[in-house]
C-alpha positions, 0 to 999 in steps of 0.5 A: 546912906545906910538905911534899914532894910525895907520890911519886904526883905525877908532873911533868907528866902529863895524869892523876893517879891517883885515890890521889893526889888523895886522898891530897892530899885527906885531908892538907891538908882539914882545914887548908884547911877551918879557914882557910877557916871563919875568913874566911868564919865559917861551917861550911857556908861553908868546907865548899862553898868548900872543894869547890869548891878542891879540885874547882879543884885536882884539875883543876889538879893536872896542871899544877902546876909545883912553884915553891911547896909545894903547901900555898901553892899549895892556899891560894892557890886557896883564897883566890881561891876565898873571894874569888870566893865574895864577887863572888857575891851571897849574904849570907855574914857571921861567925855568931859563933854557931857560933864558940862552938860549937867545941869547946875542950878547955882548959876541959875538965871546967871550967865556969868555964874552958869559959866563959872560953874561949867567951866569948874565941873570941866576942871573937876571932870579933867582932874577925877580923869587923870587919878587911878581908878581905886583913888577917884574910887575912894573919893567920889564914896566919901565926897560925892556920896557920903559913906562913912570910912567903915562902909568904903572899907566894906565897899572896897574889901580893905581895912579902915586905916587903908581907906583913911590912908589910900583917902589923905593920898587920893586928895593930895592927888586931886589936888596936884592933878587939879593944880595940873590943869590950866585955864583951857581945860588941858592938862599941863 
């Protein structure tokens, strides 16, 4: 995911061309918006947090001093976005409704498969749901987004060993949290 910065980005400057932002807008938006669905559970959710990192990251933009690829960078504020969203008061939980219905294309033309695959997001959405915020954080940045140790060490301000670390304990936890679910979809 890390990526050079596009030609645009100028070091330094007081204000960026509109292209710019858009640029960077339209090129990590999707990924920003998928790990931010997978904290927070909600399509709504991800979409206003994500707004609000972006909006952040505009503004910041100027001063981005380039110790980071600007993919951990942008995680990072979207992170610390998704944590202020929790200091808030609003019952935001995983609707593991709307985890089914993401479309899959592994069951494509294949009721039977198309099931399976529901019924597995289910167990994956239920299990994610149930780990503390910073070891679902850890590992929807390595599994489901792919960023090397170093950049979830930047996106989350912690050494390399404690993200090595906190990782080996947040799959144990998964796994015992899946473990946990029974066939209905209800924790035991």
């Amino acid at each position: 995911m890390s990526e050079p910065l596009p030609a645009a980005l100028p070091a330094r400057r007081a204000t960026l061309p509109a292209s710019t932002l858009e640029e960077l807008y339209w090129r990590y938006r999707g990924p920003l918006l998928n790990y931010l669905y997978q904290l927070s559970g909600s399509a709504d959710t991800a979409e206003e947090l994500g707004q609000e990192t972006f909006i952040k990251a505009g503004i910041g933009l100027a001063t981005f001093r380039g110790e980071c690829s600007l993919a951990t960078w942008l995680f990072r504020i979207a992170r610390n976005t998704y944590l202020d969203s929790l200091r808030r008061p609003s019952p935001t939980r995983i609707d593991t409704d709307e985890l089914l219905a993401i479309p899959d294309s592994a069951g494509a033309g294949d009721p039977a498969r198309a099931y399976a695959a529901a019924e597995q997001r289910s167990l994956i959405g239920l299990a994610l749901a149930q780990l503390p915020e910073r070891q679902r954080t850890i590992l929807l940045l390595r599994d489901d987004e792919g960023l090397a140790y170093a950049e979830i060490a930047d996106v989350l301000g912690t050494s390399l060993a404690a993200v090595k670390i906190n990782l080996f304990r947040a799959r144990a936890a998964f796994r015992a949290a899946s473990a946990a679910v029974d066939t209905n979809g209800e924790t035991a």
